[in-house]
N, CA, C and O atoms as CSV, one atom per row, in Angstrom:
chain,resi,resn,atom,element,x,y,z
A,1,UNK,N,N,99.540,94.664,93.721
A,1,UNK,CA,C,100.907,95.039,93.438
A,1,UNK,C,C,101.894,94.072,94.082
A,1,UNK,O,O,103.081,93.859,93.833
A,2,UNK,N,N,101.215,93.646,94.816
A,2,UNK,CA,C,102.810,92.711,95.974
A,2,UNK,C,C,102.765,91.529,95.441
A,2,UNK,O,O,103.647,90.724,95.738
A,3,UNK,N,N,101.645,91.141,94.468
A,3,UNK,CA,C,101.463,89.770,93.830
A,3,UNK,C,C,102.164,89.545,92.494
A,3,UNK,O,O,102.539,88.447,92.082
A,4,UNK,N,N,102.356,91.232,91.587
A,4,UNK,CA,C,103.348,91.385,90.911
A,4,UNK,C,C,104.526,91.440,91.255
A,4,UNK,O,O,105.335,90.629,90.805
A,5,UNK,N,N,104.819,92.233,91.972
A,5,UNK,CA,C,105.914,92.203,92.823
A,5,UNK,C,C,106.613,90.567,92.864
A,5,UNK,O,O,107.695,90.530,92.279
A,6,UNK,N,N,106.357,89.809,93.201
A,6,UNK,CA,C,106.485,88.758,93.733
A,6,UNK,C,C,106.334,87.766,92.747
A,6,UNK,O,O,106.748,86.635,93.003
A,7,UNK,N,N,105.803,88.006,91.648
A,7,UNK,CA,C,105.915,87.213,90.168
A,7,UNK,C,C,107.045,88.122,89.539
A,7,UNK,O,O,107.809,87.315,89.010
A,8,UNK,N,N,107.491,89.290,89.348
A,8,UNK,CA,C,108.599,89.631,88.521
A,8,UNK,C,C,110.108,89.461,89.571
A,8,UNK,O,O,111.293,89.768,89.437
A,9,UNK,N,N,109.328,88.841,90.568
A,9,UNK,CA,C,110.920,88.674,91.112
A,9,UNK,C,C,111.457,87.037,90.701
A,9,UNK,O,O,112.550,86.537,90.438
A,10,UNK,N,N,110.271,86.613,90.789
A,10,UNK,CA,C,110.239,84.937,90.348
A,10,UNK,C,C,110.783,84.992,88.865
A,10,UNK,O,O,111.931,84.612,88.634
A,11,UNK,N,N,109.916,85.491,87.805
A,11,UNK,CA,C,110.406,85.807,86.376
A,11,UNK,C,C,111.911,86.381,86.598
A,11,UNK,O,O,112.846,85.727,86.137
A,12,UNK,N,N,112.125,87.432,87.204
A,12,UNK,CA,C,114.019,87.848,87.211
A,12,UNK,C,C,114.857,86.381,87.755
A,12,UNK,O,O,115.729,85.947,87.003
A,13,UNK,N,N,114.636,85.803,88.775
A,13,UNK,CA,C,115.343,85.205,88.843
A,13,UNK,C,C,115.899,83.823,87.865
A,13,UNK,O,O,117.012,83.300,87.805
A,14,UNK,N,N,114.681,83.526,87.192
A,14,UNK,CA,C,114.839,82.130,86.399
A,14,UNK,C,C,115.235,82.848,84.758
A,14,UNK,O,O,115.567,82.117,83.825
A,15,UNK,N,N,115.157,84.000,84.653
A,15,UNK,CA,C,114.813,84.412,83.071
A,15,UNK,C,C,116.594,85.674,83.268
A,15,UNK,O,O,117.651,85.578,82.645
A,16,UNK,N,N,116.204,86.658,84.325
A,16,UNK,CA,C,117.149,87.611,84.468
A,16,UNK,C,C,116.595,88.512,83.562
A,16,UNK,O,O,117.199,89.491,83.124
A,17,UNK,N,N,115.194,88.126,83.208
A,17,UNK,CA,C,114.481,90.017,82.813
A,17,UNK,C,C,113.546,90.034,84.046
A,17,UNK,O,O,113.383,89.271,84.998
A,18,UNK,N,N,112.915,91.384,83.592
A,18,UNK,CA,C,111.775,92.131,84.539
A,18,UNK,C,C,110.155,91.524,84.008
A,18,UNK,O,O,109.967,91.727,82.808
A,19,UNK,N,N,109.445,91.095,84.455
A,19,UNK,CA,C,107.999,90.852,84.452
A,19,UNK,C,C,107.904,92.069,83.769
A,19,UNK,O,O,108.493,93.031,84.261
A,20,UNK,N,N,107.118,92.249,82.467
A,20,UNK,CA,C,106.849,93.780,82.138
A,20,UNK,C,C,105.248,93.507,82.286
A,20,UNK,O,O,104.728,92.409,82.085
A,21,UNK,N,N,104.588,94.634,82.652
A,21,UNK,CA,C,102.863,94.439,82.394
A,21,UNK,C,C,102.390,95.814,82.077
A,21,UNK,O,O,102.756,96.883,82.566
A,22,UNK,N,N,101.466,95.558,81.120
A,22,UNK,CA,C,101.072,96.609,80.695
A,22,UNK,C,C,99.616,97.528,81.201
A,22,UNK,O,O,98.448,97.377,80.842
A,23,UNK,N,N,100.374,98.758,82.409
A,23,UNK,CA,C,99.545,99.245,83.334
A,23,UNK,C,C,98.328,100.113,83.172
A,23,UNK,O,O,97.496,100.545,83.969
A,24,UNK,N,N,98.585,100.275,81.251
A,24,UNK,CA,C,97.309,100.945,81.212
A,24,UNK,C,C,95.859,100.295,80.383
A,24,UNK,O,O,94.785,100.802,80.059
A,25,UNK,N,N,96.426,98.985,80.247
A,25,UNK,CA,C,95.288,98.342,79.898
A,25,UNK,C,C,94.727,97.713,81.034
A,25,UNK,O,O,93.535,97.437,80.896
A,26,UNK,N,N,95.411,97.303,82.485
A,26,UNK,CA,C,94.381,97.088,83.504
A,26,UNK,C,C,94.030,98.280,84.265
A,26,UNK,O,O,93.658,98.051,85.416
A,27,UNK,N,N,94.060,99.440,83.913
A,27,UNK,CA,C,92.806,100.443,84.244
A,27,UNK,C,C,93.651,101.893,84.011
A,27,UNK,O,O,94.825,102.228,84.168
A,28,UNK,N,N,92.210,102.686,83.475
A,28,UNK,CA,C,92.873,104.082,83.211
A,28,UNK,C,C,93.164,104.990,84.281
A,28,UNK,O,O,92.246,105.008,85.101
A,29,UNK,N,N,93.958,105.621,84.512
A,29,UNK,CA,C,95.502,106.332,85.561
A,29,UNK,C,C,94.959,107.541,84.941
A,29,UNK,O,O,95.365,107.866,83.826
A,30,UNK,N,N,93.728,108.516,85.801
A,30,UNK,CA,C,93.782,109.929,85.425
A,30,UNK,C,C,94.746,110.729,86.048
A,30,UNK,O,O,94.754,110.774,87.279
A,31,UNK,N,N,95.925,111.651,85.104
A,31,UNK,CA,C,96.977,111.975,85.458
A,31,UNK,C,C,96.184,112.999,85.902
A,31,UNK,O,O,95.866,113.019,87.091
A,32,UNK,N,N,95.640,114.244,84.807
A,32,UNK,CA,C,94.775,115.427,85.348
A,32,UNK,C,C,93.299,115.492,85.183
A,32,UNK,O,O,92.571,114.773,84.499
A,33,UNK,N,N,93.022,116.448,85.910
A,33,UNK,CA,C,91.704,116.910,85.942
A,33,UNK,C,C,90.853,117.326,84.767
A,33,UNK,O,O,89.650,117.144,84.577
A,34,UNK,N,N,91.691,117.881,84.080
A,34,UNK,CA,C,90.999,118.329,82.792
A,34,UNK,C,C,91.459,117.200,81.547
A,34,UNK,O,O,92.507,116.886,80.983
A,35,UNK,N,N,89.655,116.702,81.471
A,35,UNK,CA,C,89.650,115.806,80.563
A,35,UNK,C,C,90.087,116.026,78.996
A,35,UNK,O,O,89.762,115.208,78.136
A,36,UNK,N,N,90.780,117.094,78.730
A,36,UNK,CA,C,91.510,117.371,77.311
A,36,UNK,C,C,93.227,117.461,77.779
A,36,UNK,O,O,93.966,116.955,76.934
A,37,UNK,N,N,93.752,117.892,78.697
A,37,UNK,CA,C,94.750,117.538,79.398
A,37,UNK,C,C,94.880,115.910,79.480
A,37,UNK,O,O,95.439,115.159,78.680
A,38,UNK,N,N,94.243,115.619,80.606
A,38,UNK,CA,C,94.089,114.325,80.484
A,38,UNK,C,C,94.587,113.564,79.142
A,38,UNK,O,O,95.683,113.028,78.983
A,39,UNK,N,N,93.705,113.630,78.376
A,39,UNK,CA,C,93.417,112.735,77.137
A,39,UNK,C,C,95.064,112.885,76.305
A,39,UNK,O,O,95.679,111.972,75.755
A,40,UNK,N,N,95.449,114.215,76.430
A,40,UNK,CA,C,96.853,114.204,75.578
A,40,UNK,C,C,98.476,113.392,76.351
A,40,UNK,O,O,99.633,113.088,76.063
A,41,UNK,N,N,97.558,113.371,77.386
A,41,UNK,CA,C,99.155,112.531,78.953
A,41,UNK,C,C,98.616,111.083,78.187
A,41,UNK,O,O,99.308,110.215,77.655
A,42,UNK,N,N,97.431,111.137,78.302
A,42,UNK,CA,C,97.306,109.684,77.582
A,42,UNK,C,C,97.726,108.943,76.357
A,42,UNK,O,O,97.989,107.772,76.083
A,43,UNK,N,N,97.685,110.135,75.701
A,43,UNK,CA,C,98.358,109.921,73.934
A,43,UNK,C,C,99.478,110.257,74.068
A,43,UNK,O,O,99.699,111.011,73.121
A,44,UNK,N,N,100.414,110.166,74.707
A,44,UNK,CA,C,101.694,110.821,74.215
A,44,UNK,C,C,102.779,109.341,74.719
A,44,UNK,O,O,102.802,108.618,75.715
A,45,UNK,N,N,103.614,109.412,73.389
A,45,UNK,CA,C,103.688,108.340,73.225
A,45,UNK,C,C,104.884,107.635,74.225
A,45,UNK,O,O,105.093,106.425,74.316
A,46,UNK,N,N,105.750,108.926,75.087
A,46,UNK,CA,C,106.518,108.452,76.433
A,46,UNK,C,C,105.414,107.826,77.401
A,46,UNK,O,O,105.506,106.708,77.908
A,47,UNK,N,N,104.315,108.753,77.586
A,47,UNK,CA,C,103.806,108.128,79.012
A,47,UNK,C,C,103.296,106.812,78.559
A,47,UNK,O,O,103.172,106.017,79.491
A,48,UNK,N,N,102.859,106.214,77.019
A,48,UNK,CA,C,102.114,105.097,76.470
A,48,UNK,C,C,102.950,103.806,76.802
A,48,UNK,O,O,102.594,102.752,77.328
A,49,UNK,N,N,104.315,104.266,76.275
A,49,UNK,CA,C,105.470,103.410,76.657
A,49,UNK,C,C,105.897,102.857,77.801
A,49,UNK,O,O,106.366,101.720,77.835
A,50,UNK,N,N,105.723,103.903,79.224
A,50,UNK,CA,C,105.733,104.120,80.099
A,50,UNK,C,C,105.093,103.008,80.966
A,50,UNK,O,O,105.474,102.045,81.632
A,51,UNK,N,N,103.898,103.632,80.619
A,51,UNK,CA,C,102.668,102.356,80.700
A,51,UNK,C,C,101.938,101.098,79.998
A,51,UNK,O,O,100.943,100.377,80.065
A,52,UNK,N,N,102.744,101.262,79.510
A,52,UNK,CA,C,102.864,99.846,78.653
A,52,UNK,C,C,103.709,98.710,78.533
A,52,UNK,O,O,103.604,97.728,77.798
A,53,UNK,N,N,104.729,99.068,79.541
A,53,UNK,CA,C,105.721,98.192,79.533
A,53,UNK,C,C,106.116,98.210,81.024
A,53,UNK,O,O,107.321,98.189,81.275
A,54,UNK,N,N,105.387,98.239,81.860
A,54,UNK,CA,C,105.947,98.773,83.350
A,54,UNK,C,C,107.069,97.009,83.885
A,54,UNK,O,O,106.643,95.858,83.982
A,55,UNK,N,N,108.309,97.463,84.078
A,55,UNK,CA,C,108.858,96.492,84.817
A,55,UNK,C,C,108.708,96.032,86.274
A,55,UNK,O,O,108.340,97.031,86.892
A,56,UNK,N,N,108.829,94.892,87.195
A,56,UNK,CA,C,108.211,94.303,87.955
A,56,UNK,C,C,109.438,93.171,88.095
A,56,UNK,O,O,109.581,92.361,87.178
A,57,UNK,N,N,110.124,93.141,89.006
A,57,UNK,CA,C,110.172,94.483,90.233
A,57,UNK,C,C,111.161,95.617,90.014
A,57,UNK,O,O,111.520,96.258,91.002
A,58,UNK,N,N,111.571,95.883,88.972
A,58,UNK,CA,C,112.630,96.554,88.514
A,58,UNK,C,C,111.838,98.753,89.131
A,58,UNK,O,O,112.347,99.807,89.515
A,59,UNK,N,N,110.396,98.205,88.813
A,59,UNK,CA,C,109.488,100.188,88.443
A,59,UNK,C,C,108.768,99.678,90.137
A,59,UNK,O,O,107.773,100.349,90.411
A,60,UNK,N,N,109.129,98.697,91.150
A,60,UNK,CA,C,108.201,98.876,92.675
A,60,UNK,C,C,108.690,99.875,93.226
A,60,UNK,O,O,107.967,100.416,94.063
A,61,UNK,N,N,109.886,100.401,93.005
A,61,UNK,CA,C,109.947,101.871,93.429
A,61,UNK,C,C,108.718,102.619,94.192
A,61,UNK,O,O,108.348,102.979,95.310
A,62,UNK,N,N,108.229,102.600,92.422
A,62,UNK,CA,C,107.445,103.779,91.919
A,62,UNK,C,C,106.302,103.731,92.960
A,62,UNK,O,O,105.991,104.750,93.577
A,63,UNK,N,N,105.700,102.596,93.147
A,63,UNK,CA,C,104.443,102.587,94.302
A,63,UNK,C,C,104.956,102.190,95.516
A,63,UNK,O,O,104.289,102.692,96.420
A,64,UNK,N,N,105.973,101.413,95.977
A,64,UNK,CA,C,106.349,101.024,97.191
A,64,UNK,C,C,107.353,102.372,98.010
A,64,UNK,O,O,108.281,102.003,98.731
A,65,UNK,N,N,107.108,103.779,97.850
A,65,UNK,CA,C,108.177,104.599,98.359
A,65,UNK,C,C,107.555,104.914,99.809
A,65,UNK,O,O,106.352,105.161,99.889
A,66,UNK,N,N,108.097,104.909,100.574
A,66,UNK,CA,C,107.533,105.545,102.133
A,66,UNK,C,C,108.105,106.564,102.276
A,66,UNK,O,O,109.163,106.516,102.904
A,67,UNK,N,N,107.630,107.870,101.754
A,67,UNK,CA,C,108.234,109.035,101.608
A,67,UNK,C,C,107.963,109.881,103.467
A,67,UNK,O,O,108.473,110.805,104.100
A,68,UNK,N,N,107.151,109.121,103.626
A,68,UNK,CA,C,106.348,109.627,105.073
A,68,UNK,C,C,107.681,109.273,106.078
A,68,UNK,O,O,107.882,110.176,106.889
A,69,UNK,N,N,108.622,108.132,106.174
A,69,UNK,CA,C,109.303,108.023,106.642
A,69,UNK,C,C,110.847,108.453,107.165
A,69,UNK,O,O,111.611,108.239,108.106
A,70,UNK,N,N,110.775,109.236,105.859
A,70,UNK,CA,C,112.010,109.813,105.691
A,70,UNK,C,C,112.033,111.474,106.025
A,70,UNK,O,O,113.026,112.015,106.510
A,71,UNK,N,N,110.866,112.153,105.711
A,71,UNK,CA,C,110.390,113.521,105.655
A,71,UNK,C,C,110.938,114.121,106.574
A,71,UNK,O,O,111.704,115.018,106.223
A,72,UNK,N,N,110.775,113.880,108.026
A,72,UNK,CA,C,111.495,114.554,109.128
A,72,UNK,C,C,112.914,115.204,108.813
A,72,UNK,O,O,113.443,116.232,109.236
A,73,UNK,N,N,113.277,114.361,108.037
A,73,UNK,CA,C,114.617,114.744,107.949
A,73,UNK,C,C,114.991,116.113,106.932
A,73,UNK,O,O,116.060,116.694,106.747
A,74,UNK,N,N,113.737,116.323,106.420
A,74,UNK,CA,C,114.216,117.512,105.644
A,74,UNK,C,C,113.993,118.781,106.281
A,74,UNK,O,O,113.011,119.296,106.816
A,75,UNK,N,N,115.156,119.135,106.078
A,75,UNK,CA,C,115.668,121.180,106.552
A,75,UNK,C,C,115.321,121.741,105.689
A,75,UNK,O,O,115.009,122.834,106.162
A,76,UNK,N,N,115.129,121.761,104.597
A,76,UNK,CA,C,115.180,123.162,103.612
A,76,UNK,C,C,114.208,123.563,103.527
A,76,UNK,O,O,113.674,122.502,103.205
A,77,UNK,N,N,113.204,124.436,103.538
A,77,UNK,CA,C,111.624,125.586,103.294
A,77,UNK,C,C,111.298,124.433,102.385
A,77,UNK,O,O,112.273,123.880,101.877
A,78,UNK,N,N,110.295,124.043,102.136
A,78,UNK,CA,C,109.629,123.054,101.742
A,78,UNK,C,C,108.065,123.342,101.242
A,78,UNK,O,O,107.281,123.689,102.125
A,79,UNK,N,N,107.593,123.227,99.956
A,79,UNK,CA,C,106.623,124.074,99.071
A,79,UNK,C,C,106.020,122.604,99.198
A,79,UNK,O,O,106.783,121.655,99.375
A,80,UNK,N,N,104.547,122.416,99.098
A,80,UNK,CA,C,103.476,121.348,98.980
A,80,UNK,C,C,102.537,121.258,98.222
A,80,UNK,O,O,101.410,121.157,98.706
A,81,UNK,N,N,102.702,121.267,96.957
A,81,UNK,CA,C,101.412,121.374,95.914
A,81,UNK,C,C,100.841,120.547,95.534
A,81,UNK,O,O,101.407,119.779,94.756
A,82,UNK,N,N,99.261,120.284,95.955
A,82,UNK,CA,C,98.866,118.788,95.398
A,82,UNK,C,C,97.006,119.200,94.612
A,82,UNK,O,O,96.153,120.023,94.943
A,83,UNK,N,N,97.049,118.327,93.688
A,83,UNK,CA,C,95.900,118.453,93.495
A,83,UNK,C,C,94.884,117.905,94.110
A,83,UNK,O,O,94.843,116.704,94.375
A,84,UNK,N,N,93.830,118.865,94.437
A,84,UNK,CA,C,92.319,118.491,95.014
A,84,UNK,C,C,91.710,117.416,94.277
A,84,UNK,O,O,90.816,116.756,94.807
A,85,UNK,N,N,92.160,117.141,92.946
A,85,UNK,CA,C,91.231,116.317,92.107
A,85,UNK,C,C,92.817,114.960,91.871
A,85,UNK,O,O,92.690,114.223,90.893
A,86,UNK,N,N,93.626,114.832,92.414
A,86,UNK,CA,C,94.355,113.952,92.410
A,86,UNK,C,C,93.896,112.250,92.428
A,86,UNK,O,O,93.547,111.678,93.460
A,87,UNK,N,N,93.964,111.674,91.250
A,87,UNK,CA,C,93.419,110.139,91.432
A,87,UNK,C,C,94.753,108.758,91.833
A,87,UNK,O,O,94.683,107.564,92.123
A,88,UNK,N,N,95.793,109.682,91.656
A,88,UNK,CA,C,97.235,109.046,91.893
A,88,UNK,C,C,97.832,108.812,93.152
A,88,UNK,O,O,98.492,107.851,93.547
A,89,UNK,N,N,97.393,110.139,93.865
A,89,UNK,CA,C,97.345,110.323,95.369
A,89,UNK,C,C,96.900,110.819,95.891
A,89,UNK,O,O,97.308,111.980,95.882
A,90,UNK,N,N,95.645,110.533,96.875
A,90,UNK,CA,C,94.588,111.626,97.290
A,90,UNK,C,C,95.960,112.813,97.920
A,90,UNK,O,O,97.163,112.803,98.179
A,91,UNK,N,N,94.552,113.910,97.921
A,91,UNK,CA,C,95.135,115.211,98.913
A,91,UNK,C,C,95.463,114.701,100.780
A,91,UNK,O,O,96.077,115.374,101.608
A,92,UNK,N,N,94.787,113.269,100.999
A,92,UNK,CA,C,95.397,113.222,102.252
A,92,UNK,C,C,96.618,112.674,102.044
A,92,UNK,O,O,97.007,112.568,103.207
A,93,UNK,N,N,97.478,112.259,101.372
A,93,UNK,CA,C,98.809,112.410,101.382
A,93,UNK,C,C,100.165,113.681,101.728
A,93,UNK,O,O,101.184,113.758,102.415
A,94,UNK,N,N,99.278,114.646,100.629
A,94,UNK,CA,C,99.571,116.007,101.212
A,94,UNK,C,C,99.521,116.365,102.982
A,94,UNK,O,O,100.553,116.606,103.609
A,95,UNK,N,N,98.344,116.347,103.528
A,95,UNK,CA,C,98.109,116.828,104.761
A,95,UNK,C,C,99.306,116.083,105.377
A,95,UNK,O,O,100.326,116.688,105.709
A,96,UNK,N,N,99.101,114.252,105.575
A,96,UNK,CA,C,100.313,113.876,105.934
A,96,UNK,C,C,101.602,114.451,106.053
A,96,UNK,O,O,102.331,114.652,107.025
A,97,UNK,N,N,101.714,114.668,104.844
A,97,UNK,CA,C,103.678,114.911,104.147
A,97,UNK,C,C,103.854,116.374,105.217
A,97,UNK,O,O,104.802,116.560,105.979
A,98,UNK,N,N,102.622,117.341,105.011
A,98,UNK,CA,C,102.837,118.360,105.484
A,98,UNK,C,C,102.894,118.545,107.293
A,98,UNK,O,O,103.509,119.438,107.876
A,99,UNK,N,N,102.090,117.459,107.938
A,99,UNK,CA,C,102.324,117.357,109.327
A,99,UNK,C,C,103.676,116.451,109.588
A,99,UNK,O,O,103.744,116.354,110.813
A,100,UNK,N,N,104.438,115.964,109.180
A,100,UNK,CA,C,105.774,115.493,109.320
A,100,UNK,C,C,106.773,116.382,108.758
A,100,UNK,O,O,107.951,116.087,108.960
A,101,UNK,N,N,106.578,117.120,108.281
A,101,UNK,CA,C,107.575,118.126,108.205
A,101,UNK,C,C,107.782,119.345,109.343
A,101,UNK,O,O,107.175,120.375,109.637
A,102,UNK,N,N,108.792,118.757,109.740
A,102,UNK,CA,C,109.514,120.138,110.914
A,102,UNK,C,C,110.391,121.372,110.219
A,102,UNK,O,O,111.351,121.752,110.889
A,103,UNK,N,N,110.208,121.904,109.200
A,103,UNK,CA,C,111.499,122.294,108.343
A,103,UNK,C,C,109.816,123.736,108.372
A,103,UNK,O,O,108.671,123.665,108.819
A,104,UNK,N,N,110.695,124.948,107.558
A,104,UNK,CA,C,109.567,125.642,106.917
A,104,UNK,C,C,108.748,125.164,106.015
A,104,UNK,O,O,109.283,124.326,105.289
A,105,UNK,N,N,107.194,125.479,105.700
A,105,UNK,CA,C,106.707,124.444,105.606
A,105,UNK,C,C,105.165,124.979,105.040
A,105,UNK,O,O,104.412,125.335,105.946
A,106,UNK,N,N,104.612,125.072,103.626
A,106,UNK,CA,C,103.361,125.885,102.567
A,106,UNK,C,C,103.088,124.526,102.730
A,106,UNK,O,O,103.922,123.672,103.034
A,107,UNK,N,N,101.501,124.287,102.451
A,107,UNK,CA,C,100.297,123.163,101.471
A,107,UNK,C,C,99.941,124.265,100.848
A,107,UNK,O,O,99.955,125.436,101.227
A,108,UNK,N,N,99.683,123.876,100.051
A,108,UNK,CA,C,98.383,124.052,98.987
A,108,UNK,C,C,97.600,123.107,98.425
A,108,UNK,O,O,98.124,122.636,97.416
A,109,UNK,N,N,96.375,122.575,98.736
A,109,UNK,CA,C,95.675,121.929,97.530
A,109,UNK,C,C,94.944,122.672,96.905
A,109,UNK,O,O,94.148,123.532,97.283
A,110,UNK,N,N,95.404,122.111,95.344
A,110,UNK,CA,C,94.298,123.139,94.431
A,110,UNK,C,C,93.536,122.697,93.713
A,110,UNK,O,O,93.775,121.665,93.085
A,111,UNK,N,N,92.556,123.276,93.626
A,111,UNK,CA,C,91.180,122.768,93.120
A,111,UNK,C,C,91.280,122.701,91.522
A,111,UNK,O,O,91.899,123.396,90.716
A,112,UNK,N,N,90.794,122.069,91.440
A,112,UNK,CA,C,90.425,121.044,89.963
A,112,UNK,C,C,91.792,120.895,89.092
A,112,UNK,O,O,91.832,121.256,87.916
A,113,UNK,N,N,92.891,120.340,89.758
A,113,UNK,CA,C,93.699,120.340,89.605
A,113,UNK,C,C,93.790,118.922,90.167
A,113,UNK,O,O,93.332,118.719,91.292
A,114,UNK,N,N,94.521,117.610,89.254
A,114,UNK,CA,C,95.160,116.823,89.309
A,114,UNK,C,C,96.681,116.226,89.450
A,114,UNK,O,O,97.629,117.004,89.557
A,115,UNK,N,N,96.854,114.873,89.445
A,115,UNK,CA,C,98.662,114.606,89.933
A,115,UNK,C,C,99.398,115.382,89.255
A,115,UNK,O,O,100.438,115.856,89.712
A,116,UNK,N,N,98.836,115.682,87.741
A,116,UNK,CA,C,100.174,116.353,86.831
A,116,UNK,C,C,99.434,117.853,86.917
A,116,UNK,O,O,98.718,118.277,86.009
A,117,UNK,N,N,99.775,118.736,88.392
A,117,UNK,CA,C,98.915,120.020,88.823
A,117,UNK,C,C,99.911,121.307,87.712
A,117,UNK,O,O,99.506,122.466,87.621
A,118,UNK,N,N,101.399,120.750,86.853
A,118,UNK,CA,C,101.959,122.046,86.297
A,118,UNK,C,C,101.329,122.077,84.909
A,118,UNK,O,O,101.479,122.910,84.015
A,119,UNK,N,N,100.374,120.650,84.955
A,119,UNK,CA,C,99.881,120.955,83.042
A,119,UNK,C,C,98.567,121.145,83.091
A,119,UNK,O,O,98.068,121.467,82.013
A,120,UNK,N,N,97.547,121.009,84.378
A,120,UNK,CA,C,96.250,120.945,84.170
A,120,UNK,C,C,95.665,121.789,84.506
A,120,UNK,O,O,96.283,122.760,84.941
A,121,UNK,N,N,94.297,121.819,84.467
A,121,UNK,CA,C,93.272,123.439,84.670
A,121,UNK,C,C,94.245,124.941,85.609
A,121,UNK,O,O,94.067,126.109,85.265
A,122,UNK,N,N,95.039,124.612,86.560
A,122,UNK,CA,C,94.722,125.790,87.750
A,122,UNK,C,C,97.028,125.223,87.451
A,122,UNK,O,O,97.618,124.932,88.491
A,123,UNK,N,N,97.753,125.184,86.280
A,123,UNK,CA,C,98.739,125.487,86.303
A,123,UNK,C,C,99.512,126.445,86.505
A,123,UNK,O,O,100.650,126.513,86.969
A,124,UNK,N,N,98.253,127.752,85.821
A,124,UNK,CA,C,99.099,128.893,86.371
A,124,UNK,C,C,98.996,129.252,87.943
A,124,UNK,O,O,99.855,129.923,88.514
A,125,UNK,N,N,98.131,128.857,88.421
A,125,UNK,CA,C,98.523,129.052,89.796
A,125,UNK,C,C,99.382,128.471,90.399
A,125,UNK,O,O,99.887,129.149,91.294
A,126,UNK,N,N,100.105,126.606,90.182
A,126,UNK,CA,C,101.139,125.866,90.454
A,126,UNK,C,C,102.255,127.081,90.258
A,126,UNK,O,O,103.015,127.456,91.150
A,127,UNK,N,N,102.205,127.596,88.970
A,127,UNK,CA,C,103.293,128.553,88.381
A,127,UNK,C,C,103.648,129.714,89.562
A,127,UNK,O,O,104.771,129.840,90.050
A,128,UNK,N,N,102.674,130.397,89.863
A,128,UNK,CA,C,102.602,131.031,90.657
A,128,UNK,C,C,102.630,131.046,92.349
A,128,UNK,O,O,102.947,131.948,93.125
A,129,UNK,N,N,102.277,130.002,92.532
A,129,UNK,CA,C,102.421,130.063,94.435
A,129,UNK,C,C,104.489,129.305,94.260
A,129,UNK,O,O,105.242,129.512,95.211
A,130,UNK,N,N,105.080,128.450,92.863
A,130,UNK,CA,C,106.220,128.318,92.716
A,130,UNK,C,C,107.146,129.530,92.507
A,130,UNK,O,O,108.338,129.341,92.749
A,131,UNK,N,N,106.797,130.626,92.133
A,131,UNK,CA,C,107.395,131.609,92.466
A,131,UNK,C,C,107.796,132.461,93.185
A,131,UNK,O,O,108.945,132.831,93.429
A,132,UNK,N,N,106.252,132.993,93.759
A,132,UNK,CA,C,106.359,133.204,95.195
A,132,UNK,C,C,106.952,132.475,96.116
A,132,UNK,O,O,107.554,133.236,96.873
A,133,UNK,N,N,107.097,131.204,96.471
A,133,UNK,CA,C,107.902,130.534,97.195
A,133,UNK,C,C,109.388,130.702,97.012
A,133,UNK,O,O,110.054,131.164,97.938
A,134,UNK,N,N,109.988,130.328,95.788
A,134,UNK,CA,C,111.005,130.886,95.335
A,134,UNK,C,C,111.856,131.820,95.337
A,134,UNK,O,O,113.042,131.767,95.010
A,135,UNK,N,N,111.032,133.000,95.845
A,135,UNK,CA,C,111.613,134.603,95.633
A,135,UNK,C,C,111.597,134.926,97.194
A,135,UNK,O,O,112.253,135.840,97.693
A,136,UNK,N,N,110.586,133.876,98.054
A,136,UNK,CA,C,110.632,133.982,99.277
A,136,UNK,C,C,111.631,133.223,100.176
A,136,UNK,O,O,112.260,133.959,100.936
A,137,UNK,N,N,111.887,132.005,100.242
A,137,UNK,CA,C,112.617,131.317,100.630
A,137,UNK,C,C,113.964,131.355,99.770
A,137,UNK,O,O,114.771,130.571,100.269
A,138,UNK,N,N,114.437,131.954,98.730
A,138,UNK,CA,C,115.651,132.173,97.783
A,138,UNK,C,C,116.395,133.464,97.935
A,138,UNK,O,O,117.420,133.867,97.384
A,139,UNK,N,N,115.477,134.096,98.980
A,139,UNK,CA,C,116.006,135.484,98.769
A,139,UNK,C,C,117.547,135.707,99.624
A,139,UNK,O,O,117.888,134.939,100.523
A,140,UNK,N,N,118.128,136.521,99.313
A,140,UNK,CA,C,119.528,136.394,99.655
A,140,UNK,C,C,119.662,138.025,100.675
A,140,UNK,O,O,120.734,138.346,101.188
């Protein structure tokens, strides 16, 4: 990534576009767990686009965020849902995020459940521990 990085900054500067590369032909990105889930994140023709045209350095955002750094700083009750079967970001990201938080403060990892945990196998439970949280920390 830092080698793209570092070629679409070269390409912006002499051209003034973005390096685009297309991220899902150098390797498949399982969003979820369930390989019929899966297969439709794959066909659909935003995320195709998505990944098919990724800009460089315009989308380093997307992988360069140090979310770990900033976390302390959040006050508000704070919900943690990650999938057990996550290939985007293991579940030790979760544990992380969740030991830097000083604020109120749920994990959950859920099993057979991947990055996109509100569309795949165990959604209704995403659905559900989001409510409960909701009705708990919202209550007036």
């Amino acid at each position: 990534m830092g080698l793209l990085l570092l070629a679409g900054r070269v390409k912006k500067w002499i051209t003034r576009h973005h390096l685009r590369i297309p991220l899902n032909k150098l390797s498949t990105i399982h969003l979820a767990s369930d390989p019929e889930v899966d297969r439709q994140l794959q066909a659909d023709p935003r995320a195709r686009a998505f990944m098919g045209s990724f800009p460089f350095p315009g989308g380093a955002e997307a992988f360069f965020v140090n979310t770990l750094k900033r976390v302390a700083r959040i006050q508000v009750p704070t919900l943690i849902l990650w999938g057990a079967d996550d290939k985007v970001d293991p579940p030790k990201t979760a544990q992380l995020l969740y030991d830097a938080l000083s604020c109120e403060k749920q994990l959950h990892v859920i099993a057979g459940n991947g990055h996109m945990g509100h569309m795949d196998r165990n959604k209704n439970q995403v659905f559900e521990l989001t409510a409960a949280w909701a009705l708990k920390t919202l209550a007036v």
